[in-house]
N, C-alpha and C positions, 0 to 999 in steps of 0.2 A: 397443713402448713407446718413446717419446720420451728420446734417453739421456740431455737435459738434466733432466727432469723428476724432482725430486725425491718419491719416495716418502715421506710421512709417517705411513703408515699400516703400513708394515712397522718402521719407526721407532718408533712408538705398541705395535708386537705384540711387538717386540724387547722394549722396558723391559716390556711388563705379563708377559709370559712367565719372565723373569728374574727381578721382582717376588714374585710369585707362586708360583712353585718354590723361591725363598728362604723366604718366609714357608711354607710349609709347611713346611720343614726343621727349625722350632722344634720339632713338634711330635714330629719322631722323635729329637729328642736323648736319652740316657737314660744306662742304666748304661757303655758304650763310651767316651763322650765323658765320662763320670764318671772310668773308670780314664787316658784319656788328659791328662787336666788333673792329678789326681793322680801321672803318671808324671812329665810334666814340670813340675812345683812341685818333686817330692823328686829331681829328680835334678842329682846331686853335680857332672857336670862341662858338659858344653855341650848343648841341644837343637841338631840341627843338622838343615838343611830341603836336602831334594834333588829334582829335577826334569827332564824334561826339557823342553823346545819351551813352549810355555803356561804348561802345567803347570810351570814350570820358573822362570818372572817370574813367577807367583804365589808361588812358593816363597820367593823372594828376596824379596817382599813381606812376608810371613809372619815370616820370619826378625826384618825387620828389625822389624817392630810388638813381636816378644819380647822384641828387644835393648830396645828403648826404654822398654820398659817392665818392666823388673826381671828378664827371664829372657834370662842369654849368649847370644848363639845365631848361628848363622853360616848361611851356602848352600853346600852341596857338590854341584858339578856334578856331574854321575853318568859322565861319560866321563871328565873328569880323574879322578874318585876310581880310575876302574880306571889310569890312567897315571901312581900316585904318590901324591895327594893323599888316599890311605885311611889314613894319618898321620895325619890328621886325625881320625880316629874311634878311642875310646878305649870301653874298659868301660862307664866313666861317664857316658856317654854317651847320650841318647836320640836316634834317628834317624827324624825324621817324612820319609816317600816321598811323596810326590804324583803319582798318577797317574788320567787319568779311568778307561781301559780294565784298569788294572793288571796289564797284560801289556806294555808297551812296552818294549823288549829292552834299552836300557839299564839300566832302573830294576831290570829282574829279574836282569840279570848281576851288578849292586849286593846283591841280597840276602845271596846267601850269604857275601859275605865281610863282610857289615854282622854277621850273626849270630855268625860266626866269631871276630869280633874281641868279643863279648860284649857287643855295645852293643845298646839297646833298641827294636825296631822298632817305631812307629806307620805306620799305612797309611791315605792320605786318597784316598775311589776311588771309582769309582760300581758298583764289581760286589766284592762278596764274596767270592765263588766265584771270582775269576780269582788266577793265581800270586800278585800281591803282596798278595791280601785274606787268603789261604789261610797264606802265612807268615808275616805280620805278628802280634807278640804282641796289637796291639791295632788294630780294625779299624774306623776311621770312615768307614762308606756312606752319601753321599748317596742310591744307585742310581739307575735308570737312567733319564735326563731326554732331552727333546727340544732340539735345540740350537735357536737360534734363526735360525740361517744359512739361508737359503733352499734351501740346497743339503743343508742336512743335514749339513754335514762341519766346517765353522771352530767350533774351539773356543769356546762363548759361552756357552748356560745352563753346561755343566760346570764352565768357568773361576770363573764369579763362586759358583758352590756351591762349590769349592772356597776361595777366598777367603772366603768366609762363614762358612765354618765355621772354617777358620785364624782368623779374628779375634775367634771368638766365644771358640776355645780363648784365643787369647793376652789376652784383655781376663779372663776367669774365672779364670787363671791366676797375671794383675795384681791381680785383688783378694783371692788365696788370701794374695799375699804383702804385702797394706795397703800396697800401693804408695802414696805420698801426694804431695801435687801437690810437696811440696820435692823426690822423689826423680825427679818427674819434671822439673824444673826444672835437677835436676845434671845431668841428661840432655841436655839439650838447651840449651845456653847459646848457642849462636847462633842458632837459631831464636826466633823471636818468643813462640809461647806460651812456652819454657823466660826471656828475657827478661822478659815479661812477669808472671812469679815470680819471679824474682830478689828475694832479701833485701835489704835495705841495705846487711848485715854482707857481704855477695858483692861489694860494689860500690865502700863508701867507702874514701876514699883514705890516709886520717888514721889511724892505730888507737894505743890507750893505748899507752906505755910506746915506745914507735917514733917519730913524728913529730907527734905533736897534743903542746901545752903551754899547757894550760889560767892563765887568772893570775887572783892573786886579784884582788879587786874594792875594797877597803881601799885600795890604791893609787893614789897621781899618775898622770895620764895618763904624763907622763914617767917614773913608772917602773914602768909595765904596759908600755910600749914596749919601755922596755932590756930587762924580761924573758921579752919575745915574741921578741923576738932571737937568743935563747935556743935557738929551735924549731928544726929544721932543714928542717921544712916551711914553704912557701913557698905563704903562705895572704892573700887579700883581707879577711881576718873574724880577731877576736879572742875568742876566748870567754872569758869571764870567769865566776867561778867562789867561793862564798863559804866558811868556815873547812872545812867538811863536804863539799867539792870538786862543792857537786852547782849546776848552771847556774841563774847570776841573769842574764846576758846577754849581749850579743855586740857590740863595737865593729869597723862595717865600714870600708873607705877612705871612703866616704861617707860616712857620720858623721863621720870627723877632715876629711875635704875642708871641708862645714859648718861645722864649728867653726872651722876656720881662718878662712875668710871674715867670719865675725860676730864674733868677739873682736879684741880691740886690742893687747892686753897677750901676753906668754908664756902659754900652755897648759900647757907642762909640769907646772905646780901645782897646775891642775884636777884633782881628784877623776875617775878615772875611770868609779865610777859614776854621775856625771852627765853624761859625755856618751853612755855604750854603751845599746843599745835594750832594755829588760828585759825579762823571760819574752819569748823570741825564738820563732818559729815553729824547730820541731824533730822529728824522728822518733826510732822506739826501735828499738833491736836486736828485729828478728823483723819488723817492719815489710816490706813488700813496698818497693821500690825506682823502681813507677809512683806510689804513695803521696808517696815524695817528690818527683819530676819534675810529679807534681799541683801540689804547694805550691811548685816553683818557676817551673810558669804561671801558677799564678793570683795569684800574688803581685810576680813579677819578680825574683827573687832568682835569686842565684846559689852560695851555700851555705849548708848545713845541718846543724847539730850532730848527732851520731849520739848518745843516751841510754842509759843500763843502763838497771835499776827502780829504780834509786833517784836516780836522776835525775843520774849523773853524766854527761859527756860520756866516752864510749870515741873518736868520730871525728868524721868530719866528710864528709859528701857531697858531690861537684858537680857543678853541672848536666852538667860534660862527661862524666862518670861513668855519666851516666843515658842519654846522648842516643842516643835507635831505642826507647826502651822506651816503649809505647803507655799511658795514665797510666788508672786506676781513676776510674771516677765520682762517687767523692765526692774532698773535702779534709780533713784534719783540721784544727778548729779548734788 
């Protein structure tokens, strides 16, 4: 064979073989993978994922879909853990093993002192019957698959059954505990989807009693000024505010630039509800945070009053507060 010649057909029997052996694995899920999702929901201190070689970066894969999603959970290398790092395993503990063969000698020199120390063995394998299916309090078999390596030997259907099934456990585990997209959002704040949840109340800069100082609206321009001055935030927008502290409007630099240019006379005397812009575009406490980065593409603006329910201002957003967050397809009016 041609050694430039890409084979596409081994390529095509790779994904439908892996395909294939995954989708059948739905149908032997049952009471095993029932007590394994029950062990680690109830259990009180870390699930932790051990591996070696493959099986080993599936582990760590594993691990971290738990953390992210509501259940502690770390990777314990299995030849550190015999060099020190079984400190790490505690009573409290549930210990998911990853092995395809369930005899690979470090995983099994790991058992007894995983037991020893009282913590709760889960075993993810394709044979039952081998050392680590036999000790394990709770024993999830894929058994026993064809790799897809032409050789018969590189880890490949194994691997991705094992992944399959780690993610089926950590995703049924995420919904035992109503994980909700807020929780997954504190999760992940640098990340784009966790960004792209993000609250307002996560984001604005301004918050009551701190640095926003709402003025009332009765007032001179000249003396909404003096007591914007007041603020200690250092803001391009005024929001303005009627006896019941809840927003009638917002005077921005733009608006007093305006005014300056068209009057003749002193401003200071001006009423400044007549020159601030009334019911101003605004978001509410709970609001998501691309919501408002919506409203200030499609509008041009550059900040935003932050709402209770009763319509007071708590803050104040800006755009720089917002900027990488990908925005919702609609705007509020």
């Amino acid at each position: 064979m041609n050694a430039d010649k890409v084979d596409l057909n081994l390529a095509r029997q790779t994904l439908k073989l892996e395909g294939q052996t995954v989708a059948a694995l739905a149908e032997t899920l049952g009471e095993a993978f029932a007590c394994a999702a029950r062990d680690v929901y109830a259990c009180p201190g870390t699930t932790i994922l051990t591996g070696i070689g493959k099986a080993g970066i599936v582990a760590r894969k594993v691990s971290g879909t738990l953390a992210s999603t509501g259940t502690p959970s770390i990777y314990l290398h299995p030849v550190e853990a015999l060099h020190g790092d079984l400190g790490r395993v505690h009573r409290d503990d549930v210990v998911i093993a990853l092995s395809h063969s369930g005899a690979s000698e470090e995983i099994i020199r790991l058992v007894d002192h995983i037991k020893a120390r009282g913590a709760k063995l889960i075993a993810l394998t394709g044979s039952q019957a081998s050392p680590l299916g036999r000790h394990a309090d709770v024993c999830l078999c894929y058994g026993d698959v064809d790799e897809a390596c032409p050789l018969g030997l590189a880890p490949t259907v194994s691997t991705t059954c094992m992944l399959a099934v780690g993610d089926a456990l950590a995703l049924t585990v995420m919904q035992m505990r109503r994980f909700s997209p807020d929780d997954y959002a504190a999760f992940h704040p640098g990340g784009s989807l966790g960004r792209k949840l993000m609250k307002v109340e996560q984001t604005m800069t301004a918050r009551r009693g701190e640095r926003l100082c709402p003025v009332r609206d009765t007032l001179s321009l000249g003396e909404a000024l003096a007591a914007a001055e007041k603020a200690t935030r250092r803001a391009g927008a005024m929001l303005l505010v009627d006896g019941d502290g809840r927003l009638t409007g917002i005077l921005t630099d733009a608006d007093l630039r305006r005014l300056l240019v068209t009057s003749n006379g002193d401003v200071r005397s001006v009423p400044v509800a007549e020159c601030m812009t009334r019911d101003p575009k605004h978001v509410h406490l709970g609001d998501l945070a691309s919501e408002a980065l919506a409203i200030f593409n499609e509008y041009r603006i550059d900040e935003l009053p932050v709402l209770d329910e009763e319509h007071r201002p708590v803050g104040v957003i800006d755009v720089q507060d917002v900027l990488g967050i990908k925005t919702v397809n609609h705007v509020r009016d």
